[in-house]
C-alpha positions as CSV (number, residue, x, y, z in Angstrom):
1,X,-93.1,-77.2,-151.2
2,X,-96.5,-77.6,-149.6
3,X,-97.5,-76.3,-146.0
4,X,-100.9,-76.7,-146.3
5,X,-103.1,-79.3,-144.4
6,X,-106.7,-79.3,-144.7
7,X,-108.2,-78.1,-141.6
8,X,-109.6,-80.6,-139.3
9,X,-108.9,-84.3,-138.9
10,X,-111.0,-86.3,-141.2
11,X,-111.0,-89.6,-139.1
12,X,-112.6,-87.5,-136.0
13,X,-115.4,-85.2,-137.7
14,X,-117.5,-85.4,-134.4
15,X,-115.1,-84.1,-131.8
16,X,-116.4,-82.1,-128.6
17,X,-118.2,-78.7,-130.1
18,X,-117.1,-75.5,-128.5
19,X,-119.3,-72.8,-127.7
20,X,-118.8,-69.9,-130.0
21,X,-117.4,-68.0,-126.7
22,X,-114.9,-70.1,-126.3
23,X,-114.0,-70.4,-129.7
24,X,-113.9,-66.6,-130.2
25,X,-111.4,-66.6,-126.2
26,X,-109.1,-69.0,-128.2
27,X,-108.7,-67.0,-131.0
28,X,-108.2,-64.0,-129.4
29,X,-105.6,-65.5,-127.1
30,X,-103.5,-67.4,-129.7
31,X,-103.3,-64.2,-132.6
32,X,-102.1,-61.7,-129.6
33,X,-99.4,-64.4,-128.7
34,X,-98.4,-64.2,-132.5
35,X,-99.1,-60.3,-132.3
36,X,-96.4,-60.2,-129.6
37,X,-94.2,-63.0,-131.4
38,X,-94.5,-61.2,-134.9
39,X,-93.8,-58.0,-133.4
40,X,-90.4,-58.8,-132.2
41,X,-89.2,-60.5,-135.1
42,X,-90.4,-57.7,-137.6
43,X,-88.5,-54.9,-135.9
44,X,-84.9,-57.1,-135.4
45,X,-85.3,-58.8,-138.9
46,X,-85.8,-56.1,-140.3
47,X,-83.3,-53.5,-138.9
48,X,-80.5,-56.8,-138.5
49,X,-80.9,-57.3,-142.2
50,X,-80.0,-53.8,-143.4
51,X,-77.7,-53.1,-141.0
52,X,-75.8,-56.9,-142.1
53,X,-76.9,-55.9,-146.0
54,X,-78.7,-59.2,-146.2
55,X,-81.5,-58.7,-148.9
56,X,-83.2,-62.2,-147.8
57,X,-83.4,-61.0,-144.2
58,X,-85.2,-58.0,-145.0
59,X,-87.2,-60.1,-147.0
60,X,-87.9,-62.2,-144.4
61,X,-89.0,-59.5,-142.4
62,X,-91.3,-57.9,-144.7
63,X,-92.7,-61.9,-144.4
64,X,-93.3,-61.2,-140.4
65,X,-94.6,-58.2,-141.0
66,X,-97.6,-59.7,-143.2
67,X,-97.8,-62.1,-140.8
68,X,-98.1,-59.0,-138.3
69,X,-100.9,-57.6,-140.5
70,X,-102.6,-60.5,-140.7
71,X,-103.1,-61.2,-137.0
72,X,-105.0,-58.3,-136.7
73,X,-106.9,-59.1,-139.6
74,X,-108.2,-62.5,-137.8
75,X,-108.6,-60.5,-134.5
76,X,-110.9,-58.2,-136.5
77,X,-112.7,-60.7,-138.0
78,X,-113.0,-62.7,-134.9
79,X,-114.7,-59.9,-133.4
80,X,-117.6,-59.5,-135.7
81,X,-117.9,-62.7,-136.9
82,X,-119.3,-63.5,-133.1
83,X,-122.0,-61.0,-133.7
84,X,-125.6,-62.7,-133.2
85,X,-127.7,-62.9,-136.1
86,X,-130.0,-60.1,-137.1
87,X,-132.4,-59.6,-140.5
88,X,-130.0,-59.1,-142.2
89,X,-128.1,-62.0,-141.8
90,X,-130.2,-64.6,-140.3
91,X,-127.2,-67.1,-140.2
92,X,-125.1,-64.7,-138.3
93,X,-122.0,-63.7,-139.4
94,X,-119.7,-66.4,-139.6
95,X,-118.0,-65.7,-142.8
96,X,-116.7,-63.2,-141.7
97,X,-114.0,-65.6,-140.6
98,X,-114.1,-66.9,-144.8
99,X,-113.5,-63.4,-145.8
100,X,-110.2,-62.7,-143.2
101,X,-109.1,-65.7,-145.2
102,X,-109.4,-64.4,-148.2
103,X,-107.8,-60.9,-147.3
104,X,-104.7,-63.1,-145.9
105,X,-104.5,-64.6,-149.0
106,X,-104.2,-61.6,-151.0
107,X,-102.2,-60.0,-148.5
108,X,-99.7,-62.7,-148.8
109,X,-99.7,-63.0,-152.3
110,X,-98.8,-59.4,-152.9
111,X,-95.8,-59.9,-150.7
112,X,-94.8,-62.6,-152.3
113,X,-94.8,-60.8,-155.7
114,X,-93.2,-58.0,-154.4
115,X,-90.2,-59.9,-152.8
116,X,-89.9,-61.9,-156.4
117,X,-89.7,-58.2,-158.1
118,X,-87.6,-57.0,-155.4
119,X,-84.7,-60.2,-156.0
120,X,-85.1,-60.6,-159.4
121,X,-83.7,-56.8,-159.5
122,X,-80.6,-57.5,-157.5
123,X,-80.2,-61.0,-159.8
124,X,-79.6,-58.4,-162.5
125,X,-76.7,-57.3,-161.2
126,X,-75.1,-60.3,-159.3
127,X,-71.5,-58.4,-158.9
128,X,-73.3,-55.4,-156.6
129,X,-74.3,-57.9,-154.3
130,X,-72.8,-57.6,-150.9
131,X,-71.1,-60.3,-148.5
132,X,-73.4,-60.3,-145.4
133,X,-72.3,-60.1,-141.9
134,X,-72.4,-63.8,-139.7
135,X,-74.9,-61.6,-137.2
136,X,-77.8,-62.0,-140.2
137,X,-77.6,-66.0,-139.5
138,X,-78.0,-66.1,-135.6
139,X,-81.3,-63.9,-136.0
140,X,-82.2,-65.6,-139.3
141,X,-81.5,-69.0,-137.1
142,X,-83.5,-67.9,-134.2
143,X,-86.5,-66.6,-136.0
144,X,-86.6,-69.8,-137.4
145,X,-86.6,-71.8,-134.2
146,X,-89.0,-69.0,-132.9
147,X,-91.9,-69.6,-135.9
148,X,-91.5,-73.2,-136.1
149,X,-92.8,-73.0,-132.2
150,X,-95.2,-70.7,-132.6
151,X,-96.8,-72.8,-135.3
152,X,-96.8,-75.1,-133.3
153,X,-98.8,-73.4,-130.8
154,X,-101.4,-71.8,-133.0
155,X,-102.2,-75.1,-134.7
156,X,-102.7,-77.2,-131.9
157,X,-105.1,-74.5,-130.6
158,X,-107.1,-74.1,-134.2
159,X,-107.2,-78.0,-134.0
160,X,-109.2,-77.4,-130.4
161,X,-111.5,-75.5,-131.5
162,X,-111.7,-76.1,-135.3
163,X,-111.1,-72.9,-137.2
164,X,-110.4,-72.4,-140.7
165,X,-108.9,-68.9,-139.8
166,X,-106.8,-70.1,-137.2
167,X,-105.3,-72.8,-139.1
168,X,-104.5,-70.5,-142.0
169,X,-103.2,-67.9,-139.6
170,X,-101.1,-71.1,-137.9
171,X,-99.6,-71.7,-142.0
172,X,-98.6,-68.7,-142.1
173,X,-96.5,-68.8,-139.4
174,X,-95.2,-72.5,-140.6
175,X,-94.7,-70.6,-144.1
176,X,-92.1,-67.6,-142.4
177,X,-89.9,-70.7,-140.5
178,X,-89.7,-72.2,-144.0
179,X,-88.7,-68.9,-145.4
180,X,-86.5,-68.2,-142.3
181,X,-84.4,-71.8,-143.0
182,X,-84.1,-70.7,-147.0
183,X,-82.9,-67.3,-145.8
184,X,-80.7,-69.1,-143.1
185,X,-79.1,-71.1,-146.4
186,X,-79.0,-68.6,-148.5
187,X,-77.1,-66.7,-145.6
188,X,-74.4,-69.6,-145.1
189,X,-73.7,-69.7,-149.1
190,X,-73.1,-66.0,-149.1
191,X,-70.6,-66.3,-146.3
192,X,-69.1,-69.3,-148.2
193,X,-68.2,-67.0,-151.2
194,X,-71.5,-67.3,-153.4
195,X,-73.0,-63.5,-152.3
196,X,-75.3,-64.3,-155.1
197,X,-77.4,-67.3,-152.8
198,X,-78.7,-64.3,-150.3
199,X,-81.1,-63.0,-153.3
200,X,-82.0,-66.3,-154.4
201,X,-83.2,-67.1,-151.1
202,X,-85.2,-63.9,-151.0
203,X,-86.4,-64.9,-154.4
204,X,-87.3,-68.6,-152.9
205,X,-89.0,-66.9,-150.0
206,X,-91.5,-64.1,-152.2
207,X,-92.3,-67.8,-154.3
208,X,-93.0,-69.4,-151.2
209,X,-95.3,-66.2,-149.3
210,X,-96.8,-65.8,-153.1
211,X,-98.1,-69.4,-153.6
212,X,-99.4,-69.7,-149.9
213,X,-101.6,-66.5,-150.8
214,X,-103.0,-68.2,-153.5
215,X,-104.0,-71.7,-151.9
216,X,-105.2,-69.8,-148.9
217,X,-107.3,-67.4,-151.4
218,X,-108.5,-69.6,-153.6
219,X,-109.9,-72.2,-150.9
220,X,-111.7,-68.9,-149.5
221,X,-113.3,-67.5,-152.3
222,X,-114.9,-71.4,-152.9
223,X,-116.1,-71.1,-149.5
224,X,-117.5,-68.0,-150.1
225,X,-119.6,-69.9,-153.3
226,X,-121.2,-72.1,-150.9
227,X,-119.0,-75.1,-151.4
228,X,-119.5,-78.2,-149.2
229,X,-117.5,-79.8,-146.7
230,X,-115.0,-82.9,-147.0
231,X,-116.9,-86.2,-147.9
232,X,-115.9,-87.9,-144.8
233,X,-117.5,-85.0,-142.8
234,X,-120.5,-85.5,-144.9
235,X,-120.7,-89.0,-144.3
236,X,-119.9,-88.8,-140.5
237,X,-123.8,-86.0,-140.8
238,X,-125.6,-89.2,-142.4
239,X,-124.8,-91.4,-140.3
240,X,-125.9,-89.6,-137.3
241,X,-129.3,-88.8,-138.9
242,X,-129.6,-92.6,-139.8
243,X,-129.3,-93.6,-136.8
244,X,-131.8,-91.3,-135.4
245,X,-134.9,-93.5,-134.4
246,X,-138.2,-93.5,-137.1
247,X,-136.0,-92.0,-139.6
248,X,-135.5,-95.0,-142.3
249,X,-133.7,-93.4,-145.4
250,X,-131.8,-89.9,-146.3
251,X,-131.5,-88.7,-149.3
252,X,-130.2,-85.4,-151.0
253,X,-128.0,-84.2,-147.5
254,X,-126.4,-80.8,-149.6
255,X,-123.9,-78.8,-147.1
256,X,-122.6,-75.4,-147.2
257,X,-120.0,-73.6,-145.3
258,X,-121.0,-70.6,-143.2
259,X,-117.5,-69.6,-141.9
260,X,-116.3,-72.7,-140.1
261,X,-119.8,-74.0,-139.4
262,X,-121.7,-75.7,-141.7
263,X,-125.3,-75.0,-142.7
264,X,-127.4,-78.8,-144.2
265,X,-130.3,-79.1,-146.0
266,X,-131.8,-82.7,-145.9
267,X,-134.9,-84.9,-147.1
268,X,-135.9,-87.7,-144.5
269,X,-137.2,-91.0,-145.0
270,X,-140.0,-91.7,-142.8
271,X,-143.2,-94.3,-142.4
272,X,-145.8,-92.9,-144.6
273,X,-148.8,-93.8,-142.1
274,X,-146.8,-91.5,-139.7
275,X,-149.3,-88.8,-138.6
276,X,-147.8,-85.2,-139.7
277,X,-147.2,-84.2,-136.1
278,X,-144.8,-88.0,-135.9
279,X,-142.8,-86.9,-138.8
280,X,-141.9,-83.4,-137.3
281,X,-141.1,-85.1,-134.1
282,X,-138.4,-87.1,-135.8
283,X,-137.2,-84.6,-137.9
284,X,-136.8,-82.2,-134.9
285,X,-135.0,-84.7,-132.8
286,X,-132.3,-85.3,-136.0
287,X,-131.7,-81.8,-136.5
288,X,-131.1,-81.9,-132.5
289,X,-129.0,-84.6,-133.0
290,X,-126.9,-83.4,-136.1
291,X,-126.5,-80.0,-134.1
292,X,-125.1,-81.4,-131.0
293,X,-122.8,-83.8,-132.3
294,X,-121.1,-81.5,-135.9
295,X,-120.0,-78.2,-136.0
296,X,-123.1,-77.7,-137.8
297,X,-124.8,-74.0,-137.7
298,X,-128.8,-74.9,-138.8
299,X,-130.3,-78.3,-140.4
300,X,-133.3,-78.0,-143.2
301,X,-135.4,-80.7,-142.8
302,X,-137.9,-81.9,-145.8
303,X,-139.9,-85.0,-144.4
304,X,-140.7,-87.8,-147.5
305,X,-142.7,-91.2,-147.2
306,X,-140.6,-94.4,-146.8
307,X,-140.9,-96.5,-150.3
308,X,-142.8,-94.1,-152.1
309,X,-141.5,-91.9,-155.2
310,X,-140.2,-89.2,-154.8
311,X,-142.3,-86.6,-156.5
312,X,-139.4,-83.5,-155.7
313,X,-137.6,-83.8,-158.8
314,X,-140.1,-85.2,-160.9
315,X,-139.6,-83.4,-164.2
316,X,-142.3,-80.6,-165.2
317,X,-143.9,-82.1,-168.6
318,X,-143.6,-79.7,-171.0
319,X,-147.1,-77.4,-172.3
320,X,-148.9,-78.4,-174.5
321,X,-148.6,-76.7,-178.1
């Protein structure tokens, strides 16, 4: 099963830019919604499943507790990541935001691992396994109902104001309602007469939390090696520097992600009998342009003649022996 999405909607790469204020208010708003959500469901997940001897309960509470963990993970990171730039970090410090990722992805595949170990011991023994009480499935159903709608919630507002972080904090929460339906299954077969389907489901559910970690890591860590943004996003940048008036060609547009803005580096096209002070002029008002329209954080501009080669990757001829 697959819960992730990529982050922002592909077919509308130039939606309304937020201020980083605004973002940073969103953020803060949403996690202490899931701070107060996840709380709740930790403690009476948690103490319901021992008390009901329901191993994927627990397990599913160990689940909100990471999820717990990692809200005040992004609230951390929010905060400093909204630091201004200084000389040591001229581009600010946006990834922060990249490295909460990261953390939430190694948070969540350690829990994951650990819920696998943790089942795989009961599987040993399937005849110690205990028939749960009916109580497990009401909270296991209501925590269920209870993520699905605060996914809901926390995507829709990572959506606003497009962030990464937000929208792998949101997939969390989408990845405990999953968890919370196998645990409710696994539940209802142990009731049935198969006690053995409550630590299957907790096994199911440390798979699940240990293969989100690992998407949500891995996409960090490439972030965090400068990788560029979706083609269509890329495309969507180009077009709006084309279209920028006295620029007549782009070539070599490279992005990079800076957290969940996006730092561009450019060569533009222009009329070669252009004085020097013409060319800047353009180049000034496309980087305006690009800046206003794309979540983009700072464009590098390298003005080239219209028609003419191209002398920038001309290869160095080799010395002579």
């Amino acid at each position: 099963m697959h819960f992730f999405t990529p982050p922002f909607d592909p077919d509308d790469p130039e939606d309304v830019t937020h201020t980083a204020a605004e973002r940073a208010a969103a953020a803060s708003r949403s996690t202490w919604v899931s701070v107060a959500v996840n709380l709740v469901l930790t403690t009476t997940q948690i103490a319901v499943g021992v008390l009901a001897k329901s191993q994927g309960l627990v397990a599913d509470g160990i689940h909100s507790l990471s999820d717990l963990v990692a809200d005040f993970v992004v609230l951390f990171a929010n905060h400093h990541s909204q630091k201004d730039a200084d000389a040591g970090h001229p581009y600010g410090h946006h990834r922060f935001e990249t490295a909460a990722s990261f953390v939430l992805g190694v948070l969540l595949l350690a829990v994951g691992v650990g819920m696998l170990w943790s089942a795989f011991l009961k599987l040993e023994d399937p005849a110690a396994v205990p028939t749960v009480h009916v109580i497990a499935l009401w909270v296991a159903g209501g925590a269920l109902v209870t993520k699905e709608l605060l996914f809901r919630y926390m995507l829709s507002v990572a959506k606003r104001v497009k962030s990464s972080m937000l929208v792998a904090n949101a997939w969390h929460a989408r990845s405990d309602a999953a968890s919370s339906l196998v645990v409710a299954i696994g539940i209802v077969g142990n009731l049935a007469g198969y006690p053995i389907l409550d630590p299957i489901a907790a096994a199911i559910v440390g798979f699940m939390v240990a293969r989100m970690g690992w998407e949500f890591g891995w996409d960090a860590l490439h972030d965090l090696m400068d990788r560029a943004i979706d083609d269509a996003e890329v495309l969507a940048i180009r077009r709006t520097l084309e279209e920028t008036p006295g620029v007549r060609g782009v070539h070599d547009l490279r992005t990079r992600k800076m957290g969940d803005m996006v730092v561009v580096d450019v060569h533009l096209e222009v009329e070669a009998a252009l004085s020097v002070e013409a060319g800047h002029d353009i180049a000034v008002e496309a980087r305006g342009r690009v800046m206003q329209r794309h979540r983009v954080l700072n464009v590098m501009t390298h003005v080239d003649p219209w028609l003419r080669p191209d002398r920038d990757h001309a290869v160095a001829s080799p010395r002579a022996a």
